[in-house]
N, C-alpha and C positions, 0 to 999 in steps of 0.2 A: 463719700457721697453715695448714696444709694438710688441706682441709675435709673431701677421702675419709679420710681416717684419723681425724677428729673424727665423719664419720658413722658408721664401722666400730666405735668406740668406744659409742658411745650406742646401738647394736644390741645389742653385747655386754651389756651395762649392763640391759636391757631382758629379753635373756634369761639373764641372772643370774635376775631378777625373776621370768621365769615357771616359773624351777628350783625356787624357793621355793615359787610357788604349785600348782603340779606337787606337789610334795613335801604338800604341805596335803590337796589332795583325794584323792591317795594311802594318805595314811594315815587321812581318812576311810573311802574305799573297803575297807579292811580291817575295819572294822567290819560282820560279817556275821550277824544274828539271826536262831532261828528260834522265833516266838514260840507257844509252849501256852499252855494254861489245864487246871488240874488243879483236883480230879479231874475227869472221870478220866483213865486214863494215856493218856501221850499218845507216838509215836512219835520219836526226831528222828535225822535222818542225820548220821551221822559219817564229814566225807569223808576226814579226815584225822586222825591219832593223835595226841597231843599236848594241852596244857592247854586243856578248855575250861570259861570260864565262866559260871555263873548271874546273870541280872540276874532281877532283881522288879520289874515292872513297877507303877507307880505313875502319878495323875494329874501333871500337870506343876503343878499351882499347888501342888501340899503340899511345905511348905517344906523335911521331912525325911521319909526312911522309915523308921520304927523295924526296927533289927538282928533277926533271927532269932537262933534258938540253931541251931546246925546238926542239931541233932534234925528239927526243923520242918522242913528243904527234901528237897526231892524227891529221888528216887536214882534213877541209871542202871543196868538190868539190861543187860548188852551181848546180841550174837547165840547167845554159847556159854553163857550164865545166870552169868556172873561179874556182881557186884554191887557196885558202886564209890560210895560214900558222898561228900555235898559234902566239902568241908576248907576250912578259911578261908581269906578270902584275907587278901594282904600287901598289897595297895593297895586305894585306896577310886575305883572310875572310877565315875564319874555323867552323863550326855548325856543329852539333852534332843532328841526328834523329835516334830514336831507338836505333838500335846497327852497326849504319855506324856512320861513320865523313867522311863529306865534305871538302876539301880543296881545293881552287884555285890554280891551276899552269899555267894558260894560257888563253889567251882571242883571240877573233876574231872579227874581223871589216866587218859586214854582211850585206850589204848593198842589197840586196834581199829577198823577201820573196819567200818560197816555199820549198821542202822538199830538204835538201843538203845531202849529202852520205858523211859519216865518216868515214876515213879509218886511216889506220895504219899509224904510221911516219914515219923518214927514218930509222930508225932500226927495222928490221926484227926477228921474232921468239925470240923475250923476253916476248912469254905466254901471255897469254888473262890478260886484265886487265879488268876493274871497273870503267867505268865512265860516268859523268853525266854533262850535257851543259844545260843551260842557260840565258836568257837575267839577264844585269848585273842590280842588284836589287836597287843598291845606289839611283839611281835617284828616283825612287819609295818612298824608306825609306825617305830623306831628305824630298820631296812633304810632306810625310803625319806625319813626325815631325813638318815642319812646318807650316803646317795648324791647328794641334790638339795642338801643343803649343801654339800658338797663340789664341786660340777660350778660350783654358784653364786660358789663363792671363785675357782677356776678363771679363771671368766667375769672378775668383776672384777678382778681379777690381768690379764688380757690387755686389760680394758677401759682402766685405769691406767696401763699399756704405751702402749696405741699410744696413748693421749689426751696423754702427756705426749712423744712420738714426734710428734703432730700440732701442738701448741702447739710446739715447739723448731724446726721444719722450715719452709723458706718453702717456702712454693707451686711446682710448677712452671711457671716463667714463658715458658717455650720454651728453646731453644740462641740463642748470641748468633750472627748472619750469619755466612760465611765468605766471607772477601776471596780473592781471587784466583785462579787462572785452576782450573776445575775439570775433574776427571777423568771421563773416559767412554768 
Protein backbone atom coordinates (compact mmCIF):
# COMPACT_ATOMS: atom_id res chain seq x y z
CA UNK A 1 0.00 0.00 0.00
CA UNK A 2 1.46 3.25 -0.74
CA UNK A 3 0.77 5.49 2.33
CA UNK A 4 0.82 9.18 0.52
CA UNK A 5 -1.86 8.21 -1.59
CA UNK A 6 -3.82 6.53 1.36
CA UNK A 7 -3.17 9.92 3.25
CA UNK A 8 -4.28 11.95 0.07
CA UNK A 9 -7.32 9.85 0.09
CA UNK A 10 -8.60 10.27 3.74
CA UNK A 11 -7.96 14.28 3.23
CA UNK A 12 -10.26 14.14 0.30
CA UNK A 13 -12.80 11.97 2.36
CA UNK A 14 -12.63 14.65 5.05
CA UNK A 15 -13.32 17.40 2.81
CA UNK A 16 -16.15 15.81 1.18
CA UNK A 17 -17.30 16.08 4.98
CA UNK A 18 -16.85 19.56 5.45
CA UNK A 19 -18.72 20.22 1.80
CA UNK A 20 -21.67 18.83 3.55
CA UNK A 21 -21.21 20.65 6.51
CA UNK A 22 -20.47 24.00 4.59
CA UNK A 23 -23.61 23.21 2.78
CA UNK A 24 -25.62 22.88 6.41
CA UNK A 25 -24.57 26.25 7.78
CA UNK A 26 -25.07 27.85 4.47
CA UNK A 27 -28.43 27.24 4.15
CA UNK A 28 -28.93 28.16 7.74
CA UNK A 29 -27.24 31.45 7.04
CA UNK A 30 -29.93 32.19 4.53
CA UNK A 31 -32.53 32.36 6.91
CA UNK A 32 -32.63 36.12 7.55
CA UNK A 33 -35.61 37.63 9.91
CA UNK A 34 -36.58 40.91 10.68
CA UNK A 35 -38.88 40.75 13.61
CA UNK A 36 -42.08 43.39 14.41
CA UNK A 37 -44.51 43.48 16.70
CA UNK A 38 -47.96 45.10 15.49
CA UNK A 39 -49.68 47.12 16.13
CA UNK A 40 -48.53 49.31 15.52
CA UNK A 41 -47.01 49.57 12.05
CA UNK A 42 -44.00 48.75 11.79
CA UNK A 43 -41.21 49.49 8.96
CA UNK A 44 -39.20 46.49 7.29
CA UNK A 45 -36.42 46.80 4.49
CA UNK A 46 -36.83 45.17 1.41
CA UNK A 47 -33.32 44.54 0.07
CA UNK A 48 -34.34 42.47 -2.56
CA UNK A 49 -37.66 41.82 -4.76
CA UNK A 50 -38.79 38.55 -4.68
CA UNK A 51 -41.07 36.22 -2.33
CA UNK A 52 -40.88 37.10 1.12
CA UNK A 53 -42.38 35.45 3.89
CA UNK A 54 -44.40 36.02 7.24
CA UNK A 55 -43.48 33.92 10.14
CA UNK A 56 -45.71 34.34 13.65
CA UNK A 57 -43.78 34.29 16.13
CA UNK A 58 -44.80 31.99 18.85
CA UNK A 59 -43.21 30.54 22.41
CA UNK A 60 -41.15 27.43 21.60
CA UNK A 61 -42.93 24.98 24.15
CA UNK A 62 -46.57 25.37 22.35
CA UNK A 63 -46.91 22.47 20.60
CA UNK A 64 -48.88 24.14 17.55
CA UNK A 65 -49.65 27.61 16.35
CA UNK A 66 -53.14 27.81 15.31
CA UNK A 67 -53.46 28.89 11.25
CA UNK A 68 -54.71 32.56 10.66
CA UNK A 69 -57.33 33.26 7.87
CA UNK A 70 -55.33 35.63 5.74
CA UNK A 71 -57.77 38.37 6.53
CA UNK A 72 -55.90 38.45 10.09
CA UNK A 73 -52.13 39.07 8.80
CA UNK A 74 -50.69 42.22 8.34
CA UNK A 75 -50.09 43.82 4.77
CA UNK A 76 -47.28 45.53 3.10
CA UNK A 77 -47.84 49.13 1.74
CA UNK A 78 -44.56 49.46 -0.47
CA UNK A 79 -42.65 53.07 -1.02
CA UNK A 80 -45.03 54.24 -4.13
CA UNK A 81 -48.44 53.23 -1.68
CA UNK A 82 -48.99 49.94 -3.73
CA UNK A 83 -50.60 47.41 -1.22
CA UNK A 84 -49.78 43.82 -1.40
CA UNK A 85 -51.96 41.32 0.64
CA UNK A 86 -50.42 38.06 2.52
CA UNK A 87 -51.41 34.71 0.02
CA UNK A 88 -50.89 31.46 1.50
CA UNK A 89 -48.32 29.56 1.45
CA UNK A 90 -47.60 26.13 -0.26
CA UNK A 91 -45.28 24.85 2.49
CA UNK A 92 -45.32 24.55 6.10
CA UNK A 93 -41.34 25.81 7.41
CA UNK A 94 -41.25 25.89 11.33
CA UNK A 95 -37.59 26.60 13.26
CA UNK A 96 -37.01 26.84 16.37
CA UNK A 97 -34.28 29.91 17.89
CA UNK A 98 -33.84 30.05 21.43
CA UNK A 99 -37.01 30.26 23.13
CA UNK A 100 -39.34 31.58 19.98
CA UNK A 101 -40.63 29.12 17.05
CA UNK A 102 -40.90 30.49 13.74
CA UNK A 103 -43.81 29.52 11.75
CA UNK A 104 -45.02 30.56 8.19
CA UNK A 105 -48.45 31.75 7.59
CA UNK A 106 -48.19 34.00 4.70
CA UNK A 107 -45.96 35.21 2.00
CA UNK A 108 -45.82 38.33 -0.13
CA UNK A 109 -44.99 38.97 -3.74
CA UNK A 110 -42.49 42.22 -3.40
CA UNK A 111 -41.51 43.40 -6.28
CA UNK A 112 -39.62 46.69 -4.99
CA UNK A 113 -37.12 47.43 -2.94
CA UNK A 114 -37.05 50.00 -0.11
CA UNK A 115 -38.58 50.29 3.24
CA UNK A 116 -42.51 48.94 3.07
CA UNK A 117 -44.76 49.95 6.23
CA UNK A 118 -46.42 46.88 8.03
CA UNK A 119 -49.56 47.27 9.21
CA UNK A 120 -52.38 45.60 10.75
CA UNK A 121 -54.99 43.31 8.71
CA UNK A 122 -58.50 43.54 8.30
CA UNK A 123 -59.38 42.70 11.94
CA UNK A 124 -58.86 45.19 14.28
CA UNK A 125 -57.97 45.17 18.07
CA UNK A 126 -57.00 41.31 18.53
CA UNK A 127 -53.70 42.76 20.60
CA UNK A 128 -50.34 43.22 19.45
CA UNK A 129 -48.87 40.19 18.04
CA UNK A 130 -45.13 38.72 17.22
CA UNK A 131 -43.81 38.70 13.98
CA UNK A 132 -41.07 38.45 11.66
CA UNK A 133 -40.82 38.78 7.60
CA UNK A 134 -38.41 37.59 5.32
CA UNK A 135 -36.97 36.75 2.05
CA UNK A 136 -38.04 33.15 1.28
CA UNK A 137 -34.95 31.07 2.18
CA UNK A 138 -35.73 27.85 -0.30
CA UNK A 139 -33.89 29.25 -3.06
CA UNK A 140 -30.90 29.88 -1.07
CA UNK A 141 -30.99 26.42 0.64
CA UNK A 142 -31.39 24.33 -2.76
CA UNK A 143 -28.30 26.66 -4.38
CA UNK A 144 -26.09 25.73 -1.64
CA UNK A 145 -27.26 21.88 -1.26
CA UNK A 146 -26.46 21.73 -4.60
CA UNK A 147 -23.32 22.91 -5.00
CA UNK A 148 -21.80 21.30 -1.67
CA UNK A 149 -23.35 18.01 -2.62
CA UNK A 150 -22.10 18.04 -5.67
CA UNK A 151 -18.33 19.20 -4.76
CA UNK A 152 -18.85 16.31 -2.02
CA UNK A 153 -19.42 13.53 -4.65
CA UNK A 154 -16.55 14.92 -6.57
CA UNK A 155 -14.33 14.70 -3.40
CA UNK A 156 -15.30 11.06 -2.83
CA UNK A 157 -15.11 10.13 -6.45
CA UNK A 158 -11.37 11.13 -6.31
CA UNK A 159 -11.17 9.89 -2.75
CA UNK A 160 -12.17 6.13 -4.16
CA UNK A 161 -9.64 6.71 -6.85
CA UNK A 162 -6.54 7.20 -5.32
CA UNK A 163 -7.47 4.99 -2.18
CA UNK A 164 -7.91 2.09 -4.41
CA UNK A 165 -4.63 3.51 -6.57
CA UNK A 166 -2.91 3.29 -2.96
CA UNK A 167 -3.98 -0.25 -1.78
CA UNK A 168 -3.15 -1.87 -5.60
CA UNK A 169 0.45 0.07 -5.71
CA UNK A 170 3.56 -1.06 -3.60
CA UNK A 171 5.44 1.34 -1.99
CA UNK A 172 8.41 3.01 -3.51
CA UNK A 173 11.25 0.98 -2.31
CA UNK A 174 14.05 2.87 -4.17
CA UNK A 175 15.85 1.80 -7.78
CA UNK A 176 17.64 -1.55 -7.50
CA UNK A 177 21.94 -0.58 -7.69
CA UNK A 178 23.54 -0.26 -10.98
CA UNK A 179 26.39 -2.70 -11.72
CA UNK A 180 28.98 -1.49 -13.73
CA UNK A 181 31.46 0.95 -14.64
CA UNK A 182 29.66 4.42 -14.58
CA UNK A 183 29.37 7.57 -16.52
CA UNK A 184 30.78 10.96 -15.78
Amino acid sequence: MNRRLFIISCVLLVLAGGSILLGFVMSLEAVTLQQVRLPPAATVQVDQPGTWLLWQVAPAVAPSTPRMSLKELPRLTGPTGMIVEAAPTIRTIRFTEGDETFVVVGRYEVDTRGGWRMGAGGIEGTGARDWAIGLDPLPMVKLWSLLTVSVAIVLVGAAACTGWIALRRSPNRGLPPVSGPSRG
